[in-house]
C-alpha positions in Angstrom: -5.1 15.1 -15.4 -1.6 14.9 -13.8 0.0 11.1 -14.4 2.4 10.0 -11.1 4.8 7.3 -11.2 4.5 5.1 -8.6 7.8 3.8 -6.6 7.4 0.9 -3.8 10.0 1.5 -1.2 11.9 -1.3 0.1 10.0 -1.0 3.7 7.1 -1.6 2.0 8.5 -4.6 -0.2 9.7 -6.3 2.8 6.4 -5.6 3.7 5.0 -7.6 0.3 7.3 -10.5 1.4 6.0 -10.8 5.1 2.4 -10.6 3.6 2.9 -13.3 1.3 4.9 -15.7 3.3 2.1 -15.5 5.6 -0.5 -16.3 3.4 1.6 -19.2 2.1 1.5 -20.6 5.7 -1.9 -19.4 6.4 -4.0 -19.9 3.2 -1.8 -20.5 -0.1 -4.9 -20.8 -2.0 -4.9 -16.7 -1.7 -1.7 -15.9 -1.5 -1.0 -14.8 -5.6 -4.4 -13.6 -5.5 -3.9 -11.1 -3.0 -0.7 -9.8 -4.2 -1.9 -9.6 -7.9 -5.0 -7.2 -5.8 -2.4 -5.3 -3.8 0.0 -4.7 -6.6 -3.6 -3.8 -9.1 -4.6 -1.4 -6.0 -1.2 0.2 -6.3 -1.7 1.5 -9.8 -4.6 3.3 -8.7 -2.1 5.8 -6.9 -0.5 6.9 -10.7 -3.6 8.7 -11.4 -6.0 9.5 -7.9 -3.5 9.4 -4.7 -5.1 12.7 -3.8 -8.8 11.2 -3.0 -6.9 8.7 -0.3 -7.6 9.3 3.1 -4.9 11.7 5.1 -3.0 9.5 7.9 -0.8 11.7 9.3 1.6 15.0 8.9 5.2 13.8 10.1 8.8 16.1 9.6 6.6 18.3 7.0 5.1 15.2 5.0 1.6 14.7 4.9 0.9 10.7 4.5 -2.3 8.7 3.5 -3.4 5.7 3.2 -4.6 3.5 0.4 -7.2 1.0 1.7 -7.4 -2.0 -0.3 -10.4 -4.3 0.1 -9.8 -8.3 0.0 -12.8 -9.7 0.9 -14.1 -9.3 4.4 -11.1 -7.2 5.4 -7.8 -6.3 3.0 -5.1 -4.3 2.8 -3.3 -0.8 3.5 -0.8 1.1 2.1 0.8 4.1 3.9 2.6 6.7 1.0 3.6 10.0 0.5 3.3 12.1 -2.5 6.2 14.0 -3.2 6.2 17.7 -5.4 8.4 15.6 -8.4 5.1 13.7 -9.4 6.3 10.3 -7.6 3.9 8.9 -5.1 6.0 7.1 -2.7 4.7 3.5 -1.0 6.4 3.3 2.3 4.7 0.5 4.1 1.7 -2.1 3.6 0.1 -3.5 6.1 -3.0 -5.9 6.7 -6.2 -4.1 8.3 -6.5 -5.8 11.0 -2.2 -5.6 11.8 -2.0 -3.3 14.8 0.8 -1.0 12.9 2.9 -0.2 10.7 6.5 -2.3 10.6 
């Protein structure tokens, strides 16, 4: 079984950030427990980002999307994998967030 390395892009940090100074404001009783999920979902990707649902194919890239459940709605990450074994995390996003940023 191939092994991928798994780098967070800074979009999708700033993304992390945005996330979790919401929750601070919204419901800081969730906030570390929804990043330690997120960032625990994200290691999935080193082993299985194939069996992640296709999003879309853009310049020649085919992206998908990690869905990462958090109760009664959660998470998604958009990546790319890339021929060099690195699976790339672009952009995270809540589900019920109308895009990406």
């Amino acid at each position: 079984m191939q092994s991928y390395t798994v780098a967070i892009e800074q979009t999708a940090l700033e993304d992390l950030e945005r996330l979790y100074a919401f929750l601070l404001d919204a419901a800081p009783e969730y906030a570390d427990q929804a990043m330690e999920r997120i960032y625990k979902s994200l290691k999935l990707l080193e082993v299985i980002p194939h069996s992640c649902r296709k999003a879309s194919f853009q310049d020649g890239v085919q992206l998908r999307e990690l869905i990462i459940d958090q109760g009664s709605s959660g998470y998604i990450a958009l990546f790319e994998i890339r021929p060099e074994g690195v699976v790339s995390v672009l952009a995270i996003k809540h589900q019920r967030e109308s895009d990406y940023h």
